[in-house]
Short mmCIF file of the C-alpha atoms (twelve columns), coordinates in Angstrom:
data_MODEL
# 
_entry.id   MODEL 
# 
loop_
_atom_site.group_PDB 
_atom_site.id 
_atom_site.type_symbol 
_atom_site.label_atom_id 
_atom_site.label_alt_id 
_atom_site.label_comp_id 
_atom_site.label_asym_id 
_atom_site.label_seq_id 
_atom_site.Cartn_x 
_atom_site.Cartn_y 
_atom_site.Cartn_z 
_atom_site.pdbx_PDB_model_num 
ATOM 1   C CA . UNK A 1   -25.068 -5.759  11.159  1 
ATOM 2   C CA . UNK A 2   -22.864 -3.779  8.446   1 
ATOM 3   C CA . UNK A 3   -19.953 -1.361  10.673  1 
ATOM 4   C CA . UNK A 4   -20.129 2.259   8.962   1 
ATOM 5   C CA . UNK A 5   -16.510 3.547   8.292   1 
ATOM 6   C CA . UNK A 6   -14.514 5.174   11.407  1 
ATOM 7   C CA . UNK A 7   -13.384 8.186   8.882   1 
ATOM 8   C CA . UNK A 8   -15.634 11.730  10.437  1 
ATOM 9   C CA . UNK A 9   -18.173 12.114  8.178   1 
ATOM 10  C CA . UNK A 10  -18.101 8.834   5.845   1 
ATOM 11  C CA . UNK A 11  -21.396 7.486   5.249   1 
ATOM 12  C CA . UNK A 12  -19.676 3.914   3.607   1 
ATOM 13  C CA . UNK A 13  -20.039 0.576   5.615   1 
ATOM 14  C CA . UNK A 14  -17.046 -1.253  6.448   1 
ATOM 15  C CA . UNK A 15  -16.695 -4.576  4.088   1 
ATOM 16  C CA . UNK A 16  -16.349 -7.807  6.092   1 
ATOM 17  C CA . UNK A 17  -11.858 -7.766  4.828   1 
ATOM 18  C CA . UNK A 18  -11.720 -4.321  6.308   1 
ATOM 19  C CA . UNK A 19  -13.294 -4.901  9.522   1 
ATOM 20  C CA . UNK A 20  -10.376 -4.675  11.785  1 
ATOM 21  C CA . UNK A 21  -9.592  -0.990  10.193  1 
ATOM 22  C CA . UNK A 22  -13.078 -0.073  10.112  1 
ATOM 23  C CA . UNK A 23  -12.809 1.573   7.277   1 
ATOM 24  C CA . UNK A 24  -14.617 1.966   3.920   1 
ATOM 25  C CA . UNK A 25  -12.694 1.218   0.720   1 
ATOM 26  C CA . UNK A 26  -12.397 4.366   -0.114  1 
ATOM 27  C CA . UNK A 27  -10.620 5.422   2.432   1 
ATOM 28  C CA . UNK A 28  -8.590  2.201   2.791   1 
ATOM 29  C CA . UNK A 29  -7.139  2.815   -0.539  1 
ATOM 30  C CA . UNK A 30  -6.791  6.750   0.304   1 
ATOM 31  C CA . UNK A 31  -4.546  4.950   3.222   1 
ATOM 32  C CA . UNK A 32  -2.420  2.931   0.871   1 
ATOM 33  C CA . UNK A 33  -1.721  5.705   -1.148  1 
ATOM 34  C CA . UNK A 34  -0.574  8.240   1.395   1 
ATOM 35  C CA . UNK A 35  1.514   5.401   3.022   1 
ATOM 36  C CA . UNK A 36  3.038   4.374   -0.202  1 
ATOM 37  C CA . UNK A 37  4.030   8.386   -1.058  1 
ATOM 38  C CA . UNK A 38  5.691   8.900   2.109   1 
ATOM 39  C CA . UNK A 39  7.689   5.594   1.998   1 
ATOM 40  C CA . UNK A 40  8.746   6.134   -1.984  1 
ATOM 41  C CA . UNK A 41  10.172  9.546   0.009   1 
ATOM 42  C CA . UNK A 42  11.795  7.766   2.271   1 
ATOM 43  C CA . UNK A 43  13.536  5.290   -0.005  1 
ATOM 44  C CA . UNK A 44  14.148  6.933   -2.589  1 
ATOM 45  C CA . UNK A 45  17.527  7.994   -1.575  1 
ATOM 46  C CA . UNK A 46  18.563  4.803   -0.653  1 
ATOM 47  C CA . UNK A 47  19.672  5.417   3.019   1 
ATOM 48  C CA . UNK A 48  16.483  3.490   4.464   1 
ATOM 49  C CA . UNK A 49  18.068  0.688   6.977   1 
ATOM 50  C CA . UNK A 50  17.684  -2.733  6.511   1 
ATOM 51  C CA . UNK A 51  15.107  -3.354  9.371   1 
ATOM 52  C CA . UNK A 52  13.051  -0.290  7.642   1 
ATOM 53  C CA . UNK A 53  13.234  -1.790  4.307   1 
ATOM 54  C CA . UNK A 54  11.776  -5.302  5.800   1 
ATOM 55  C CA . UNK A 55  8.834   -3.589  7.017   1 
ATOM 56  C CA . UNK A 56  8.565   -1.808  4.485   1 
ATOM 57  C CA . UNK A 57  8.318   -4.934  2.473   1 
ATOM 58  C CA . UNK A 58  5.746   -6.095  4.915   1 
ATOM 59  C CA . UNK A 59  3.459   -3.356  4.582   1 
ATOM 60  C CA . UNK A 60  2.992   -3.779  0.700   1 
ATOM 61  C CA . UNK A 61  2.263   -7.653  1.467   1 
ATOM 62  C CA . UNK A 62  0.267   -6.905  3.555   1 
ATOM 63  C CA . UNK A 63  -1.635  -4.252  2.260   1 
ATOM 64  C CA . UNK A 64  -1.701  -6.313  -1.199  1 
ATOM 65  C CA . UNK A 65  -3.158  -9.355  0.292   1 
ATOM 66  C CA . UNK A 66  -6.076  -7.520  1.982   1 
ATOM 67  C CA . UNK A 67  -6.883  -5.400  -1.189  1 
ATOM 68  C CA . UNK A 68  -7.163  -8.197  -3.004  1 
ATOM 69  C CA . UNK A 69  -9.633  -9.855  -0.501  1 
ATOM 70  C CA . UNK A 70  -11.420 -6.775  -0.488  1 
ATOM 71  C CA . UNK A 71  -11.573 -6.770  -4.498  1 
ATOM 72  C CA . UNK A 72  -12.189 -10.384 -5.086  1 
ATOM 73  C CA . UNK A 73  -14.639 -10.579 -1.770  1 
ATOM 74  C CA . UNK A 74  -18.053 -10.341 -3.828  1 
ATOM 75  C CA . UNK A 75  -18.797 -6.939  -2.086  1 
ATOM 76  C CA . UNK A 76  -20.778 -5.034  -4.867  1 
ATOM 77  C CA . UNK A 77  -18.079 -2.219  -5.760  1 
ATOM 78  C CA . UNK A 78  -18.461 0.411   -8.450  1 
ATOM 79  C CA . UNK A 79  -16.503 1.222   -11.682 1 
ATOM 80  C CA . UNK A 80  -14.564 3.989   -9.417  1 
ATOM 81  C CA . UNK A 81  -14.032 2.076   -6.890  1 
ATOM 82  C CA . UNK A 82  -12.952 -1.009  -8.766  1 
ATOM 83  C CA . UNK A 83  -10.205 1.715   -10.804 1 
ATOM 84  C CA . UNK A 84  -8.973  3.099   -7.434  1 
ATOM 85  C CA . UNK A 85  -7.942  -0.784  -6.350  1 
ATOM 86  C CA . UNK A 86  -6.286  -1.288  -9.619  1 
ATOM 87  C CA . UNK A 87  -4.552  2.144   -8.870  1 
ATOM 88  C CA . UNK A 88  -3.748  1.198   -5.538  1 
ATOM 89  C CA . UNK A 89  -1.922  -2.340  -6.330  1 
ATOM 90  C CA . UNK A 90  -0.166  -0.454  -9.125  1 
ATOM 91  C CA . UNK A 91  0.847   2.112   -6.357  1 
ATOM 92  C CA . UNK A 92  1.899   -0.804  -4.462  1 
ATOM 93  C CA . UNK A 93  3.668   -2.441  -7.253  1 
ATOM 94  C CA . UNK A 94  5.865   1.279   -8.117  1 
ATOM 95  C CA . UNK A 95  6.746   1.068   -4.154  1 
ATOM 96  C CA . UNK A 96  8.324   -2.302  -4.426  1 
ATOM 97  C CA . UNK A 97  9.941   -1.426  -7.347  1 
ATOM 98  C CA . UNK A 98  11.483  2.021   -6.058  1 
ATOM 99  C CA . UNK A 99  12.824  0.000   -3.134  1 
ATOM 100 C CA . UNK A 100 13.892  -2.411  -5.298  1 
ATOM 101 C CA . UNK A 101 16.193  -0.032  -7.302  1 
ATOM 102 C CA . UNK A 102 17.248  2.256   -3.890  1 
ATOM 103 C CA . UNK A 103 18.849  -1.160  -3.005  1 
ATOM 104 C CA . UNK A 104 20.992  -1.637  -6.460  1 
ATOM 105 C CA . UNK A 105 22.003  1.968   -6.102  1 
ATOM 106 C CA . UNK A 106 23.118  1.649   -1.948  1 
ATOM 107 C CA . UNK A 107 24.334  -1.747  -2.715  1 
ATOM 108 C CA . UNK A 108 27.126  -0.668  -5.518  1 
ATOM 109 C CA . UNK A 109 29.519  2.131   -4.542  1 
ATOM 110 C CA . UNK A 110 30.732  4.378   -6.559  1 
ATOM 111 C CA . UNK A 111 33.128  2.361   -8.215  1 
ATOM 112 C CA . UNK A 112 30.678  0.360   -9.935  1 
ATOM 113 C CA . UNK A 113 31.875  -2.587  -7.381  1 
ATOM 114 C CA . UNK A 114 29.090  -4.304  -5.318  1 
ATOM 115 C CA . UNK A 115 30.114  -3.936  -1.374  1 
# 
């Protein structure tokens, strides 16, 4: 028996990976994305703390790992949908990558030297 999404007014089942969230792919994705925007905010000046930055790191494996069960799962997904994963792992992808450079800018003062 297919689980329709938990989103007011979504018509979309809930794929078999997505279960737990009961929500649709589209709005799983929409979820990434949001997530992702307000975390590149929050890192992006470098001042996250460490423990923030380690679940931070979390999330994206996380949310990686179940976007790709959702993409590779067999579930019949359209040409939109199928762009709006690849969208969302690149979004995933830029997160890392911000955090990733936040922590060479905190981690160097501004001598240059690393602390």
């Amino acid at each position: 028996m297919a689980t329709p999404c938990k989103v007011t007014g979504c018509k979309n089942e809930t794929p078999p990976a997505l279960a737990e969230l009961q929500v649709c792919v589209l709005h799983f994705t929409l979820s990434i994305e949001g997530s992702c925007a307000e975390m590149r905010r929050e890192t992006a000046l470098g001042n996250a703390p460490h423990e923030r930055q380690r679940e931070i790191m979390r999330f994206i494996t996380e949310s990686g790992e179940r976007l790709a069960r959702v993409a590779t799962s067999g579930l019949h997904l359209t040409d939109d949908l199928k762009a709006r994963i690849l969208s969302t792992f690149l979004t995933l992808m830029n997160l890392r990558e911000n955090l990733d450079r936040a922590n060479m800018r905190s981690s160097f003062g501004r001598t240059g030297q690393h602390r």
